[in-house]
C-alpha positions as CSV (number, residue, x, y, z in Angstrom):
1,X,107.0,130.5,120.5
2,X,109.9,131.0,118.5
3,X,111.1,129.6,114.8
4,X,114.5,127.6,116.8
5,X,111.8,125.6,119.1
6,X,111.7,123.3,115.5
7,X,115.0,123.7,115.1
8,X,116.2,120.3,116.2
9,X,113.6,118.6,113.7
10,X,114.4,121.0,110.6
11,X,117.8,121.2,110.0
12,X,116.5,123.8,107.4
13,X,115.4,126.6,110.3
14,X,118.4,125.4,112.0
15,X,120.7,126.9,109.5
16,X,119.3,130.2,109.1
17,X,121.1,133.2,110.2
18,X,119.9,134.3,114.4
19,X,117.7,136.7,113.0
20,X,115.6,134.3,111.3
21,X,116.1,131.3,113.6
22,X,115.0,133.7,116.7
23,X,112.4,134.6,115.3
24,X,108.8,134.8,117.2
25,X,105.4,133.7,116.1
26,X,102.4,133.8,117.5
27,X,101.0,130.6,115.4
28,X,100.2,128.2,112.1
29,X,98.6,127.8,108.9
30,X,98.5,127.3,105.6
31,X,95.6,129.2,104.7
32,X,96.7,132.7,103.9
33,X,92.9,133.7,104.5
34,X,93.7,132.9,108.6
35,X,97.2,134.1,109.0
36,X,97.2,137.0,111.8
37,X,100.1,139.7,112.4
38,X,103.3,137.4,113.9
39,X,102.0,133.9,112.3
40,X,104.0,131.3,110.5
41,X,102.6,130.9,106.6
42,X,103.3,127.4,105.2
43,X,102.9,127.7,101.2
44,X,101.7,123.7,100.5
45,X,101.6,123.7,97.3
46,X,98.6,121.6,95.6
47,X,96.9,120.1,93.1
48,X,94.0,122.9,92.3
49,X,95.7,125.8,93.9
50,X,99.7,126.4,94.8
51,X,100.2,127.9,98.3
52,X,103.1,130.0,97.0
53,X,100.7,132.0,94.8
54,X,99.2,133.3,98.3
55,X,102.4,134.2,99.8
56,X,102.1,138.2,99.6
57,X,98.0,137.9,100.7
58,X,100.5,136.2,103.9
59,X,102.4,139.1,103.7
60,X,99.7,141.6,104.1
61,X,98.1,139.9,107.0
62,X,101.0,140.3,108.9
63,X,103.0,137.0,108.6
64,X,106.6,137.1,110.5
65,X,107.9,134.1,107.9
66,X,107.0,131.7,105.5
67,X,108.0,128.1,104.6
68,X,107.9,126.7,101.3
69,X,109.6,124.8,98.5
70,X,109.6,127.7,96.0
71,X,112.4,130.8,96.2
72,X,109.5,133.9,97.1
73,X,110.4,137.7,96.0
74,X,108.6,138.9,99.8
75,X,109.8,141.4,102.5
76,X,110.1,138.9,104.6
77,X,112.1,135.7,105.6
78,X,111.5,132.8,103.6
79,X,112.8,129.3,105.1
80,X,112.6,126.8,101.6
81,X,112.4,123.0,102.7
82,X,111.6,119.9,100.3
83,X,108.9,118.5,102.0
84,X,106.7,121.1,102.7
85,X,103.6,118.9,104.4
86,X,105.7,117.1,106.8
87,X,107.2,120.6,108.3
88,X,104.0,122.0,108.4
89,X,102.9,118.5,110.6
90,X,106.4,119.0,112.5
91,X,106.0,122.6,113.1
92,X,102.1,122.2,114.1
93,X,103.2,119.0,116.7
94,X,106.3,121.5,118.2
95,X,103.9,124.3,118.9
96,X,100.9,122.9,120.1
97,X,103.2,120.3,122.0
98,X,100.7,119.0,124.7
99,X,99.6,115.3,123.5
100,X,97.5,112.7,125.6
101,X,100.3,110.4,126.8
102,X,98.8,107.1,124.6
103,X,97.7,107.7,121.4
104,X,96.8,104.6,118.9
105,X,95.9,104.8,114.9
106,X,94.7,102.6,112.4
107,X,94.4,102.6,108.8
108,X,93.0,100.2,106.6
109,X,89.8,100.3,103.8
110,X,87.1,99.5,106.4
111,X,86.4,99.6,109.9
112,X,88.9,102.2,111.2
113,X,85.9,104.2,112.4
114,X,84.5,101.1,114.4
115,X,88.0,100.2,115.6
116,X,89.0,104.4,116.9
117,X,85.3,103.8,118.6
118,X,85.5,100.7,120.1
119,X,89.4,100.9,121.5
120,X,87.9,104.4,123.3
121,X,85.0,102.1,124.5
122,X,87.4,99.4,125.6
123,X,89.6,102.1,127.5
124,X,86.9,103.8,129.1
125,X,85.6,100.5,130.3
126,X,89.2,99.9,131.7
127,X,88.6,103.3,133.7
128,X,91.0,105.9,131.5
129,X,90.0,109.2,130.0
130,X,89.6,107.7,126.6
131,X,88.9,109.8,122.9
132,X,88.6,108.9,119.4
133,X,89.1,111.0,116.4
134,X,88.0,110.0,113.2
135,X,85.2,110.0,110.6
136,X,82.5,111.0,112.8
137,X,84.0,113.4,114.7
138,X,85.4,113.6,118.7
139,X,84.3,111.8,120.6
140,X,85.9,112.5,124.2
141,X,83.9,112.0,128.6
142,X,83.7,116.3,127.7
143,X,82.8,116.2,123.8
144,X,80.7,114.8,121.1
145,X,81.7,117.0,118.1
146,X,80.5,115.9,114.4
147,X,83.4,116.1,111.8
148,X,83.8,115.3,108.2
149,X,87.4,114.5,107.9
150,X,88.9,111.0,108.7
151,X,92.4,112.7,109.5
152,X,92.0,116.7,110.2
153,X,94.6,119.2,108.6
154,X,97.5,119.0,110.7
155,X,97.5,122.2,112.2
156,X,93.5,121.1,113.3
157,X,94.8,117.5,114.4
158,X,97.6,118.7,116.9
159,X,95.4,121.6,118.0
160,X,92.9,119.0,119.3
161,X,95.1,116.5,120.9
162,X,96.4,119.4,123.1
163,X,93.1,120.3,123.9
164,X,92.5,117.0,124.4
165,X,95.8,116.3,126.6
166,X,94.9,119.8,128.4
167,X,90.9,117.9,129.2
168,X,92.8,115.3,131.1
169,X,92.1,112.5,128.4
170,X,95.2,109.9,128.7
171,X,94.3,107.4,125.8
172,X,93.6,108.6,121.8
173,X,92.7,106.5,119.5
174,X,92.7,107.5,115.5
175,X,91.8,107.2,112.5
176,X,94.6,107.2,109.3
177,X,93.4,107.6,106.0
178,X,95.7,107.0,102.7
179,X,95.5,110.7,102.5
180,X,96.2,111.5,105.4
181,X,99.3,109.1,105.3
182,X,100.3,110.0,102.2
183,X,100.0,114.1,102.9
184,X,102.2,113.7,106.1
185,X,99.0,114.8,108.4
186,X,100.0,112.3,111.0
187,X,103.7,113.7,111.6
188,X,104.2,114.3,114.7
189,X,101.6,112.6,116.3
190,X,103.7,110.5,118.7
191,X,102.3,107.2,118.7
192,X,102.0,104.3,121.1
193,X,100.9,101.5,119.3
194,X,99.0,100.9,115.1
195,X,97.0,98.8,113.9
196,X,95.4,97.8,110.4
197,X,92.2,96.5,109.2
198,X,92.5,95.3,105.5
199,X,92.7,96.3,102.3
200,X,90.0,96.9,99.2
201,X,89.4,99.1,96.2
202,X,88.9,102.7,97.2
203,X,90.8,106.1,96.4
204,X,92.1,105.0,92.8
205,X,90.7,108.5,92.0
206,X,93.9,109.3,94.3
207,X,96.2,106.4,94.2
208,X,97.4,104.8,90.8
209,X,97.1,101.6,91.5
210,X,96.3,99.3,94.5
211,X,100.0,98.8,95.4
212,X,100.4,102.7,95.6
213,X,97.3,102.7,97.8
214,X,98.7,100.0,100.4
215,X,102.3,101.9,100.4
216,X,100.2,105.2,101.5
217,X,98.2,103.2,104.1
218,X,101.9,101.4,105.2
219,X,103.8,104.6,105.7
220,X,101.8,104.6,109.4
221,X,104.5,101.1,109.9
222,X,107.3,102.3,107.8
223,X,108.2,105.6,108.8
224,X,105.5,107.0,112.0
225,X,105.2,104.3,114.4
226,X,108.3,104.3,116.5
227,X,110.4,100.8,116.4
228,X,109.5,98.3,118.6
229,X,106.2,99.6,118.8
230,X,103.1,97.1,119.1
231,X,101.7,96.7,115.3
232,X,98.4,94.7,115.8
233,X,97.5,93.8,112.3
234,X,94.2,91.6,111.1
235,X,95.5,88.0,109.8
236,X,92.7,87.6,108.0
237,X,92.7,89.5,104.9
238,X,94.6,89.4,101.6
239,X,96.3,91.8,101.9
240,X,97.3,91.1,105.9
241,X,101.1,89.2,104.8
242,X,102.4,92.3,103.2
243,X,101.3,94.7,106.3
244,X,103.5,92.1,108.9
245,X,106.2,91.9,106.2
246,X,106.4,95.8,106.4
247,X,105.5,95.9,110.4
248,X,108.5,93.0,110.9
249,X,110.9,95.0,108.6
250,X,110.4,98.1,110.5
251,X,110.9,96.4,113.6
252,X,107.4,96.2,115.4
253,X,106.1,94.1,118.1
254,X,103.6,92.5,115.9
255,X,100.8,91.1,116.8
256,X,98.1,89.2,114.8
257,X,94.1,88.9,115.3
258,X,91.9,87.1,114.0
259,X,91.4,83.0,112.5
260,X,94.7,82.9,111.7
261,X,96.1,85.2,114.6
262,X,98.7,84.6,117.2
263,X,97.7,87.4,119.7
264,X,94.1,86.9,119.7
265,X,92.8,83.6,118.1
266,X,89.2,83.4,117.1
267,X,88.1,79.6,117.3
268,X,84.4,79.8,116.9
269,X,81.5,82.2,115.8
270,X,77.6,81.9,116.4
271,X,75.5,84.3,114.4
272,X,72.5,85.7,115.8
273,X,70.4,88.4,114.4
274,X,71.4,91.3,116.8
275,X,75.1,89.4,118.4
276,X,77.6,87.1,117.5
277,X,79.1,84.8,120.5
278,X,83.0,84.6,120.0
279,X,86.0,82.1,121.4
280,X,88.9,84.1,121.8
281,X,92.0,82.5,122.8
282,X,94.4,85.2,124.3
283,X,97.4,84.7,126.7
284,X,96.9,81.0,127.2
285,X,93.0,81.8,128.4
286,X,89.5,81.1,126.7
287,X,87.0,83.9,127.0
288,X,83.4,83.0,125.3
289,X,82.3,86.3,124.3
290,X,78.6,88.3,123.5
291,X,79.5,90.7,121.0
292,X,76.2,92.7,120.8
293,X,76.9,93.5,117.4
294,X,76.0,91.9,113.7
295,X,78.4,90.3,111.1
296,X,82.0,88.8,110.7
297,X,83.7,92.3,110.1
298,X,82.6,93.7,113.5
299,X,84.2,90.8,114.8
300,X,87.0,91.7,113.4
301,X,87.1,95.3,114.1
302,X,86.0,94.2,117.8
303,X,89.5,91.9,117.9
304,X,91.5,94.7,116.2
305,X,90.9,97.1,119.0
306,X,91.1,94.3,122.0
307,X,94.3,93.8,120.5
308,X,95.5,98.0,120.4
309,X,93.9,98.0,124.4
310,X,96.0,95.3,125.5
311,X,99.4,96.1,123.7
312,X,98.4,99.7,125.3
313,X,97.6,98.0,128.7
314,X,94.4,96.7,129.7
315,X,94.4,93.3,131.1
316,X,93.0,90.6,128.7
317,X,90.2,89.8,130.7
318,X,89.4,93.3,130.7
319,X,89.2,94.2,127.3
320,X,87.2,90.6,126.5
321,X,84.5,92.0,129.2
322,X,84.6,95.6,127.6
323,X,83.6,93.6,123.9
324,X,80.4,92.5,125.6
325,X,79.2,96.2,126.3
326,X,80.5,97.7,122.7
327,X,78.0,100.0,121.1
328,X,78.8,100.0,117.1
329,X,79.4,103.9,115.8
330,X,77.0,105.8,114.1
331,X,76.2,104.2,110.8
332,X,78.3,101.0,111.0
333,X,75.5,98.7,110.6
334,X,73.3,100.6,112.5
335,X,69.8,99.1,113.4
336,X,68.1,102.0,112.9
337,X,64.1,100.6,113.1
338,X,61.9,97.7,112.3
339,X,58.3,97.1,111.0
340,X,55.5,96.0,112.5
341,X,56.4,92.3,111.2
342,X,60.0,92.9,113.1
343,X,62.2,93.4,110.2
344,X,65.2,95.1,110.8
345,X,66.3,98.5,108.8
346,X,70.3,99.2,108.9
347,X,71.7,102.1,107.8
348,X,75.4,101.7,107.1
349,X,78.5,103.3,105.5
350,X,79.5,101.3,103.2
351,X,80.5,103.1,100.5
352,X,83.3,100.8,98.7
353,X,83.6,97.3,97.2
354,X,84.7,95.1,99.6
355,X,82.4,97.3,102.8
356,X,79.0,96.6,100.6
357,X,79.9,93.1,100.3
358,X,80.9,92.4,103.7
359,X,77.6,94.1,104.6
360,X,75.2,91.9,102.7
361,X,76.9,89.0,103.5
362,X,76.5,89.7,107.1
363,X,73.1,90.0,106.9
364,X,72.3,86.8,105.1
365,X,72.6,84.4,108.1
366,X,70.0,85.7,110.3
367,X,67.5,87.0,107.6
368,X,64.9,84.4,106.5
369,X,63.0,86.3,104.1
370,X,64.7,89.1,101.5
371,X,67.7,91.5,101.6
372,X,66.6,94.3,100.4
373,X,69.4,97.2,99.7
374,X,69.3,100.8,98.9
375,X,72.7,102.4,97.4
376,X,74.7,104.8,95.1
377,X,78.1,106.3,94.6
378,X,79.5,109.6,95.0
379,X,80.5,111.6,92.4
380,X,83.9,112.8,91.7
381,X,85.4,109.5,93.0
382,X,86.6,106.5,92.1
383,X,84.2,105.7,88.7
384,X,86.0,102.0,88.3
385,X,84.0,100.8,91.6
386,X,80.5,102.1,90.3
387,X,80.0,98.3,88.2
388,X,82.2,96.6,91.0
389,X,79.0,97.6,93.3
390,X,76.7,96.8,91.1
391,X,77.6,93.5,90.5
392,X,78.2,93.1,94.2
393,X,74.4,94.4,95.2
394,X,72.7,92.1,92.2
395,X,74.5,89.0,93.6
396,X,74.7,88.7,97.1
397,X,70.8,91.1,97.4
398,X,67.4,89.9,96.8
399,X,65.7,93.4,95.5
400,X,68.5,96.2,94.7
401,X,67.4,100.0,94.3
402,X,69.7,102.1,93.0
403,X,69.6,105.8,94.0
404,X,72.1,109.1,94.3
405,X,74.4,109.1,96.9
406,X,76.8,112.3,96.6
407,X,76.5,113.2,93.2
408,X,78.7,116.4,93.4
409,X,79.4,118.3,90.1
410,X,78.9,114.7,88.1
411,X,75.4,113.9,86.6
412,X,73.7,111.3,89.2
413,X,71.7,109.4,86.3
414,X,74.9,109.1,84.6
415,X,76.8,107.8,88.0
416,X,73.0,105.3,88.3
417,X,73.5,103.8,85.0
418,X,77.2,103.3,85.6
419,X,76.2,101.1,88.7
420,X,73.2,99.3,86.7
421,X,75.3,98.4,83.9
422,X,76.1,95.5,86.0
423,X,72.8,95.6,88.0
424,X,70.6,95.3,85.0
425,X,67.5,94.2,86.9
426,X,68.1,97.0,89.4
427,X,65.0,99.5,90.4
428,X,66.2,103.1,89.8
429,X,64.9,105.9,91.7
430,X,67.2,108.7,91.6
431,X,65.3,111.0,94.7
432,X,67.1,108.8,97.3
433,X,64.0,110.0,100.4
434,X,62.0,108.5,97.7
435,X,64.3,105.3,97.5
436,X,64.3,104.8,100.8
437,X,60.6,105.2,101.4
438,X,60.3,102.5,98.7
439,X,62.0,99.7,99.8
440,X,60.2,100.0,103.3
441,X,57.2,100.0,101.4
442,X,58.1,96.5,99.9
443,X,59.7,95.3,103.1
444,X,57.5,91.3,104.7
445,X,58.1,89.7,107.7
446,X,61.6,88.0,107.6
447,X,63.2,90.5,105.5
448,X,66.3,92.8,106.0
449,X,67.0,96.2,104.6
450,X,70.3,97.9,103.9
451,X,70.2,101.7,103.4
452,X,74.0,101.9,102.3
453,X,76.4,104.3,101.1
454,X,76.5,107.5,103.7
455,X,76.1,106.0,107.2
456,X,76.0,109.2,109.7
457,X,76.4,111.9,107.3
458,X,74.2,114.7,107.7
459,X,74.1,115.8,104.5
460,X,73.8,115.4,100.7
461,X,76.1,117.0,98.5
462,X,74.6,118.3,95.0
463,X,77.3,120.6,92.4
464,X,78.9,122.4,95.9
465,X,75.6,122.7,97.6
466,X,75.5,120.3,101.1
467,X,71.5,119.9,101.8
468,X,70.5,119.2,104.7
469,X,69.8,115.1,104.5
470,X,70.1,111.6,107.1
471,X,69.6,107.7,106.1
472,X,68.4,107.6,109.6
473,X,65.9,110.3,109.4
474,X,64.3,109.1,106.2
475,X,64.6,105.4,107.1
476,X,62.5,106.7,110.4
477,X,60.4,108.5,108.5
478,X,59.6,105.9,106.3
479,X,59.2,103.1,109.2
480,X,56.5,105.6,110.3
481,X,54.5,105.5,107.2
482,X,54.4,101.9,107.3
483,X,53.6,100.9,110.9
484,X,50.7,103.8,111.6
């Protein structure tokens, strides 16, 4: 590989001297700690820690060259740019340049993970080698890898869609956070088609304000998805008129979904405990559909990625059969056990405003008896949402329990009495096992419970410690006690 490869893309390589521009490397990063003799350093520089300050560690390991946005007194060549995160993306798409040859990604507050899964699901059904990358990992017909990340580090992200392209999958579909957006990690990802969800309150430890947050989550329509590309965007939500306004004025194909859509029109919706049955009106055609899944928003999530299969695609009548096999992804309102009396335990994800809401309200239509919900919030996030869930939990839940979630380096009774400020008559037990174990202890037939908050994570993160720790285990566990 050689520094001119990206030479047509950064007009900053492009003008060094043949010596520079010529110049081999054997890879990427922008961790100084992985940089190998003939590697490419990339100094990001950062809110906690400045890439640049690492630049001679880069050095000793044996880096040919570095890019970065500061003048470095090195021994060797040093390429400055302005935007040092989107040539990192750039450089990391040109050297690992194998992609699957249909790639999709959506972005939104809630229900990208569902939406990645359930366009693979769709695709698969259609017969391609489908993949999703997202929240819960990769999921690929070779691989089933647990992640952490919504959008991976550039360098990670083009890595695994050549390995991907190189497993014979044809069809990608992605998740794309507001970080990711906003830290260029999608560059370079060459896209077929986006889509987005809706927007609510989450990240305003990150984004200033709300508008800041929807111009991070739009830069997937503004400036990555190539014009004239199909933009399927939810009609639904507040937020879903400023998303076409940006689509239209970047000149997409856009398509709407949803009561108010023109792609796919949804005309009617039965509720039943474990499946909704949909009218979709697409291309002139009604298809009545069994959507084995619970609550409006997967109905919604469902349409979102009908609409990314078909503007990628599958026939209509296709992608309405595939809905009627969709199996929801881990921790999305996942029914996770029930008691002897047949009440249902979910664990989901919802970790926001507008996701807890959309959860409990879900629930209501088909549960006769309580709703019972567990929750907490993470620490070293967004405190303003803390009495936002509160408020949502002790209005729309019968019996609310308030517990830790990720407390991280913050004090997890202080983050509990943040949420109960506005959840007054609120249980607190801080051990959440304990939590758990508690509201399936008070669970009668006709009730629902909600274990919300961390959905498929694996573990619970105390200071910087990650212990070992499931919803699903301990709901199991718990469900155990109670029907021996």
């Amino acid at each position: 590989m050689k520094l001119d490869y990206f030479s047509g893309i950064i007009p900053e390589i492009a003008a060094q001297p043949d010596g520079v521009r010529d110049l081999a490397i054997s890879g990427i990063s922008a961790d100084s700690r992985k940089i190998e003799p003939g590697m490419l350093f990339v100094a990001i520089p950062g809110n906690k820690a400045n890439g640049a300050a690492f630049a001679a560690d880069a050095v000793t390991r044996g880096a040919s060259a570095i890019i970065s946005s500061e003048e470095l007194n090195v021994s060797i060549p040093v390429i400055r740019v302005g935007n040092v995160r989107r040539v990192l993306a750039l450089a990391a798409a040109r050297f690992h340049d194998a992609q699957p040859g249909t790639i999709v990604a959506v972005t939104g507050t809630a229900g990208k993970t569902s939406v990645a899964s359930f366009t693979r699901q769709i695709w698969a059904h259609a017969g391609l080698a489908a993949a999703q990358i997202g929240t819960t990992g990769v999921i690929s017909p070779t691989r089933n890898e647990y992640g952490s990340l919504t959008t991976p580090d550039p360098v990670a992200l083009h890595a695994l869609l050549a390995e991907l392209a190189r497993e014979g999958v044809t069809h990608a579909a992605m998740e794309a956070s507001s970080h990711g957006l906003d830290q260029s990690r999608l560059d370079g990802v060459r896209l077929a088609a986006a889509a987005f969800t809706n927007l609510g309150r989450d990240h305003m430890d990150y984004h200033p304000t709300m508008e800041d947050y929807m111009a991070a989550k739009m830069r997937l329509f503004d400036t990555l998805l190539p014009k004239g590309s199909p933009a399927v965007i939810f009609a639904d939500d507040p937020w879903s008129a400023k998303a076409i306004e940006v689509a239209k004025a970047a000149g997409h194909d856009v398509l709407t979904v949803g009561r108010g859509g023109n792609f796919l029109s949804l005309k009617r919706v039965e509720h039943f405990r474990h499946k909704q049955l949909a009218e979709v009106h697409v291309d002139g055609q009604i298809h009545e559909v069994h959507i084995p899944l619970a609550g409006d928003f997967q109905i919604a999530n469902a349409l979102v990625s009908a609409g990314l299969a078909i503007a990628t695609g599958v026939a209509p009548k296709v992608a309405m059969a595939a809905l009627e096999r969709l199996v929801g992804a881990s921790g999305r309102l996942e029914l996770v056990g029930q008691t002897r009396q047949g009440s249902p335990a979910y664990v989901d994800y919802a970790h926001k405003p507008e996701a807890l809401e959309n959860v409990l309200t879900s629930v209501r239509p088909f549960t006769t008896g309580r709703v019972i919900v567990v929750f907490g919030c993470g620490g070293d996030r967004d405190k303003g949402k803390r009495p936002i869930m509160g408020e949502i939990a002790a209005r729309l839940a019968d019996i609310v329990i308030v517990t830790d979630d990720n407390p991280r380096s913050e004090d997890p009774a202080t983050i509990r009495s943040e949420i109960m400020a506005a959840a007054p008559s609120a249980t607190e037990i801080g051990d959440r096992a304990q939590a758990i174990r508690h509201a399936v202890s008070l669970m009668d037939a006709g009730d629902t419970l909600i274990v919300a908050g961390k959905g498929h994570e694996e573990g619970q993160t105390v200071g910087t410690t990650v212990l070992p720790f499931s919803d699903h285990v301990e709901v199991r566990k718990a469900l155990e006690g109670v029907t021996q």
